[in-house]
C-alpha positions as CSV (number, residue, x, y, z in Angstrom):
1,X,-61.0,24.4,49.9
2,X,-60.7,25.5,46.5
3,X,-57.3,28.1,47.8
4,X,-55.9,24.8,49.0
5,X,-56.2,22.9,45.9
6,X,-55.0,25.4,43.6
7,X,-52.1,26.0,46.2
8,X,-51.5,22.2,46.3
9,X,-51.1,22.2,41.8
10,X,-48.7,25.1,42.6
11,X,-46.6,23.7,44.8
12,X,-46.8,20.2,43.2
13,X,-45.3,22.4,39.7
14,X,-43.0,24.0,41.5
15,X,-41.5,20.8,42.6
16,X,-41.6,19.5,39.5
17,X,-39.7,22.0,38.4
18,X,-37.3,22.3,40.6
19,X,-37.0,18.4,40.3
20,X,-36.4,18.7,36.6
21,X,-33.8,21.3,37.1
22,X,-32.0,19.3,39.7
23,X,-31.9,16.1,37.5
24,X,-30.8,18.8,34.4
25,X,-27.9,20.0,36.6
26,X,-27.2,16.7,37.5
27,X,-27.2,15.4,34.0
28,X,-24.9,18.3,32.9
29,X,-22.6,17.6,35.8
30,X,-22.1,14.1,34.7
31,X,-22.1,14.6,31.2
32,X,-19.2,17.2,32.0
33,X,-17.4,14.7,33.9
34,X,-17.6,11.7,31.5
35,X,-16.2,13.9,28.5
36,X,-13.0,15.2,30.9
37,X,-13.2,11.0,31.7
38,X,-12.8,10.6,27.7
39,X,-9.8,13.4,27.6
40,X,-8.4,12.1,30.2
41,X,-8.2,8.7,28.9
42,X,-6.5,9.7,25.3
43,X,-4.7,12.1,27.0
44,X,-3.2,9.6,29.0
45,X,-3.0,7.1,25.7
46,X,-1.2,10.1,23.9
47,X,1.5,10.6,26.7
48,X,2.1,6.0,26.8
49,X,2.4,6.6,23.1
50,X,5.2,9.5,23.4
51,X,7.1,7.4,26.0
52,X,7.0,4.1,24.1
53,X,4.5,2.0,25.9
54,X,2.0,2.2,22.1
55,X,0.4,-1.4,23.7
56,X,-0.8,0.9,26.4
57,X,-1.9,3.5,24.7
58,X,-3.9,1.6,22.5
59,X,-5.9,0.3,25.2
60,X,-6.4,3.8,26.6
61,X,-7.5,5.2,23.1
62,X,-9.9,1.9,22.7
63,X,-11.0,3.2,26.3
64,X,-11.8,6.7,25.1
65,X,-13.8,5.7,22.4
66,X,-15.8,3.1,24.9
67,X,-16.7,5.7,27.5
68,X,-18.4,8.9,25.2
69,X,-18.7,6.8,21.5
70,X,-21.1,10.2,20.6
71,X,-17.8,13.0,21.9
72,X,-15.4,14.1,18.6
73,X,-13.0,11.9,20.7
74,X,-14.4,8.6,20.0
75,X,-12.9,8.8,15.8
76,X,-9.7,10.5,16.7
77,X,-9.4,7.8,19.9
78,X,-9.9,4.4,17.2
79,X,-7.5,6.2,14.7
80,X,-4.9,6.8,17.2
81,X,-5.1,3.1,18.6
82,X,-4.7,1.9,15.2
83,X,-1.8,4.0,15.0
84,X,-0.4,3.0,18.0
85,X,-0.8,-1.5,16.9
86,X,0.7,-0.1,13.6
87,X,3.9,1.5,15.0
88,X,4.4,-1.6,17.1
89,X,4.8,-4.4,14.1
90,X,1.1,-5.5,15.2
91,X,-0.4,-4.9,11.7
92,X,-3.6,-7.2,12.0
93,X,-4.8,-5.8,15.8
94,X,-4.3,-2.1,13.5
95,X,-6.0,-3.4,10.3
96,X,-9.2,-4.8,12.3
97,X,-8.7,-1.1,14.0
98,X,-8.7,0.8,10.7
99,X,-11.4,-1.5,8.7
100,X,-13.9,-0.6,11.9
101,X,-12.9,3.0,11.6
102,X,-14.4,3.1,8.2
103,X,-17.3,1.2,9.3
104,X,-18.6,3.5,12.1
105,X,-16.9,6.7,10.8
106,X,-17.4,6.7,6.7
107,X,-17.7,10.4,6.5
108,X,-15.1,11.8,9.3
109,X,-12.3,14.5,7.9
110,X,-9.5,11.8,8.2
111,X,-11.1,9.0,6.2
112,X,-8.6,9.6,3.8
113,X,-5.6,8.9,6.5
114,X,-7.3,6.0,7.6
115,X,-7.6,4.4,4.0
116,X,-3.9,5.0,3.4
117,X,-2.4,3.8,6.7
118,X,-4.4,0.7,6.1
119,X,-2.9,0.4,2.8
120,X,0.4,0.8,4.2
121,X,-0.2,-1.7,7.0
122,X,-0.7,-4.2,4.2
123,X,2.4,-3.0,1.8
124,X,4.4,-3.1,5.1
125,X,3.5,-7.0,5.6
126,X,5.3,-7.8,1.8
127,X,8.1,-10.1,2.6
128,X,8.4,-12.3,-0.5
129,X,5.9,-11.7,-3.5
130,X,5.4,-15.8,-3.5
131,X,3.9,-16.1,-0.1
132,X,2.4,-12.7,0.3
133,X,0.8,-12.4,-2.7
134,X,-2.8,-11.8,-0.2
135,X,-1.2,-8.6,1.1
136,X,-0.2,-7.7,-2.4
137,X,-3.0,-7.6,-3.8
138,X,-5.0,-5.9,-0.3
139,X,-1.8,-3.0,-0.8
140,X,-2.7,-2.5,-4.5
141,X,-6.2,-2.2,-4.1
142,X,-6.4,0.3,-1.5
143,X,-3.6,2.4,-2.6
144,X,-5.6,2.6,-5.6
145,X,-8.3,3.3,-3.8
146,X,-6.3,6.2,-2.4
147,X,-5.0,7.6,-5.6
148,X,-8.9,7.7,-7.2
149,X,-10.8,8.8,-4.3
150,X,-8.3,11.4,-2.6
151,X,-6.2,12.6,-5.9
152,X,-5.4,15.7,-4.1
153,X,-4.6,14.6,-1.2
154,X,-0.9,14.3,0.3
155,X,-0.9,10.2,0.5
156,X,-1.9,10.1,-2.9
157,X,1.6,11.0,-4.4
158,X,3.0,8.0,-2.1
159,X,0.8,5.8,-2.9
160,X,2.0,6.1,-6.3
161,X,5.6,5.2,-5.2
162,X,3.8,2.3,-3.5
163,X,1.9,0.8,-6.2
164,X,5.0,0.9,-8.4
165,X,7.3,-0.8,-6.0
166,X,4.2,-3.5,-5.8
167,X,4.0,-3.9,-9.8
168,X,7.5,-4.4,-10.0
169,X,7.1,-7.4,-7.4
170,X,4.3,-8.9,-9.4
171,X,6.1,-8.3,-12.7
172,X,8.9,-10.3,-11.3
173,X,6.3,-13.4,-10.2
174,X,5.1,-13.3,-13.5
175,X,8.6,-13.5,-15.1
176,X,10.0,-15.9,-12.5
177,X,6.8,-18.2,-13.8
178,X,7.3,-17.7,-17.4
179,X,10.7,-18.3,-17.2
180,X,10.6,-22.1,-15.7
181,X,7.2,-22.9,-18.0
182,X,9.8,-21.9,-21.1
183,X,12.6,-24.2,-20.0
184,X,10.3,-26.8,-19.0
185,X,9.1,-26.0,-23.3
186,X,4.9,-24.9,-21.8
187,X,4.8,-22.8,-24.4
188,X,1.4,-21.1,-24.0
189,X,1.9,-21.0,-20.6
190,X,4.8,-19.2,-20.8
191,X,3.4,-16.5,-23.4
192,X,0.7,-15.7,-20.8
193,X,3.0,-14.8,-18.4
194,X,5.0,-12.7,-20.6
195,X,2.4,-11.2,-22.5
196,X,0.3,-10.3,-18.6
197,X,4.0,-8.6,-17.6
198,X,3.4,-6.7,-21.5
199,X,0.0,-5.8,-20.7
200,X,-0.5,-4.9,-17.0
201,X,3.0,-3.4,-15.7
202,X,4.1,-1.7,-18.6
203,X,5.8,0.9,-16.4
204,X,8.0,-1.7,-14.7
205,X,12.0,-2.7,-15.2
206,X,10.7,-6.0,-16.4
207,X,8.7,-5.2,-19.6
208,X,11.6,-5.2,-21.8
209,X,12.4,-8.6,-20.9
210,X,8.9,-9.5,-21.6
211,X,9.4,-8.2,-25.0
212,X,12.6,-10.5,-25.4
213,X,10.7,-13.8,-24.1
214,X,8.6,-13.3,-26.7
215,X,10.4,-12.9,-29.6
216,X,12.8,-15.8,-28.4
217,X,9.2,-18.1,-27.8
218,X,7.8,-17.4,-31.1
219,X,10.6,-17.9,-32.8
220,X,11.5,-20.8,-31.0
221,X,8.4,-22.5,-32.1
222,X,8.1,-21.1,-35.5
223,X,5.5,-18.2,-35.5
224,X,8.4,-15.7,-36.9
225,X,5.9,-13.1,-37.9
226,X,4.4,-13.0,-34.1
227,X,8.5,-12.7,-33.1
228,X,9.3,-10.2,-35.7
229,X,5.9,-8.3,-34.2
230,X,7.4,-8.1,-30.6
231,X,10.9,-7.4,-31.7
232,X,9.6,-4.2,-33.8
233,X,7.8,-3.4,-30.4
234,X,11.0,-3.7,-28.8
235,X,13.7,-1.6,-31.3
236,X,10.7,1.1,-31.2
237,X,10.6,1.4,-27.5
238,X,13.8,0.2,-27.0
239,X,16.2,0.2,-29.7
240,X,19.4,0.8,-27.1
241,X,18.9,-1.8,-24.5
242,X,20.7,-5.1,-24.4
243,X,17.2,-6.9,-24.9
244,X,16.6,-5.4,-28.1
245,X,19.9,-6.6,-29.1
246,X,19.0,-9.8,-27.6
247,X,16.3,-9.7,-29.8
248,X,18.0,-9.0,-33.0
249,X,20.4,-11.9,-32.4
250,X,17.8,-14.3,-32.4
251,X,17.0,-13.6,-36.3
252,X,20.7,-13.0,-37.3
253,X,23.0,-15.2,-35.9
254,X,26.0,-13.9,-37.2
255,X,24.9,-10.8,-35.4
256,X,25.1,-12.3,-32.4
257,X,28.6,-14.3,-32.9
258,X,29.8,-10.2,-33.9
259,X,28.4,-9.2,-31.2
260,X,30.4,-11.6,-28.8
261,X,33.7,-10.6,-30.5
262,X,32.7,-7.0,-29.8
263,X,32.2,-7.6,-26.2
264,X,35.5,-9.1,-26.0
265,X,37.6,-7.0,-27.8
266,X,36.0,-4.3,-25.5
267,X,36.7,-5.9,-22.6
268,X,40.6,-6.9,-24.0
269,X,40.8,-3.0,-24.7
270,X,39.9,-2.0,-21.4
271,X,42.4,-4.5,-19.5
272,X,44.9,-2.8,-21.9
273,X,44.0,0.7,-20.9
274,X,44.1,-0.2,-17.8
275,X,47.7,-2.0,-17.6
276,X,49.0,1.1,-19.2
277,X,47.7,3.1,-16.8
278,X,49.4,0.9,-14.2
279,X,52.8,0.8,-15.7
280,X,52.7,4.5,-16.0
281,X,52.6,5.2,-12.1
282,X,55.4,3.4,-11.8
């Protein structure tokens, strides 16, 4: 009786066993067949996005990621779906794509593509700096997010490019302002807009102008020594441009009536050499 019972605990393990095995094999055979699911899936988004059809790729890559989120597939699946509503003009289905990314995979080696393609999906959604002054502001902030997190990295360099393009369109808001508030005689108002153009895109096309407004403001409402300040600011940076002539004008204004005559006489000398040049190929 005893035999039996102890034959009856063997048999019962070796069932178990075998059981266990069984539903091990099993498990491997599915886990094997869910991962060549996954590469088939992105494989098959790759291929739509190589032929054209990125719409549905994306929906294969957003597939890949669904079936095996745990497989090294799932990151590179989200990024490429991104990439794909990106390519396609569809820059808020890629942005939603991208700002997820960062959410699930913080630490994964292309974070740093990730952060710059979402950059440029907002840069690439700049039409005119008065109505998309949201995505202006989204660009400059991740491409300087970019810059300072990823210096070494080869979308830093671009996103340097970006950022000045950007400060060149905000410099230009800020003048564009300043500009009607001085005609319309907003004094203050205007200052701020010139001195912010002074003070935050220094590197841009526009800060000489700045300069100018300045001078011509001050003086115009009788704070010469503020004027005089800006125009020495000007001459030292400067000294050649029209602005800084501009400038000086506005304290002498003989200089500027010599000035005038200069540009004319410049211009009649020129129309000369020019109607000599004719009348000698004749």
């Amino acid at each position: 009786m005893k035999i039996k019972i102890y034959l009856y605990f063997i048999i019962l393990i070796f069932f178990s066993i075998s059981c266990a095995k069984k539903e091990i094999k099993k498990s491997e055979i599915k886990e094997k067949s869910l991962d060549l699911q996954v590469y088939e899936a992105f494989k098959e988004g790759k291929d739509s996005l190589e032929s054209g059809d990125v719409l549905f790729a994306a929906k294969k890559f957003n597939e890949a990621e669904i079936l095996f989120p745990q497989s090294e597939w799932a990151p590179k699946s989200a990024l490429m779906a991104a990439y794909s509503y990106y390519i396609q003009d569809y820059y808020g289905d890629a942005i939603a794509e991208l700002l997820r990314f960062k959410k699930i995979y913080p630490n994964h080696k292309n974070i740093d593509y990730a952060n710059y393609l979402l950059a440029i999906c907002y840069y690439e959604q700049i039409v005119d700096e008065k109505k998309d002054l949201q995505s202006i502001n989204n660009a400059r902030e991740t491409f300087n997010f970019v810059i300072k997190n990823y210096p070494n990295s080869e979308y830093a360099l671009d996103s340097q490019f970006k950022l000045a393009f950007i400060d060149d369109i905000l410099a230009s808001k800020e003048m564009y302002v300043g500009r009607y508030y001085f005609e319309k005689k907003k004094w203050i108002a205007a200052i701020n807009r010139f001195k912010t153009v002074v003070d935050q895109y220094d590197t841009t096309i526009y800060v000489e102008e700045a300069l100018h407004r300045l001078v011509e403001v001050h003086y115009t409402i009788g704070l010469k020594d503020e004027a005089k300040k800006y125009a020495k600011l000007l001459g030292y940076n400067y000294q050649s441009s029209e602005w800084y002539e501009m400038s000086y004008s506005v304290f002498d204004k003989m200089y500027k009536k010599k000035r005038e005559e200069k540009i004319k006489k410049k211009k009649k000398s020129l129309l000369t050499k020019a109607k000599s040049f004719l009348e000698s190929d004749e």
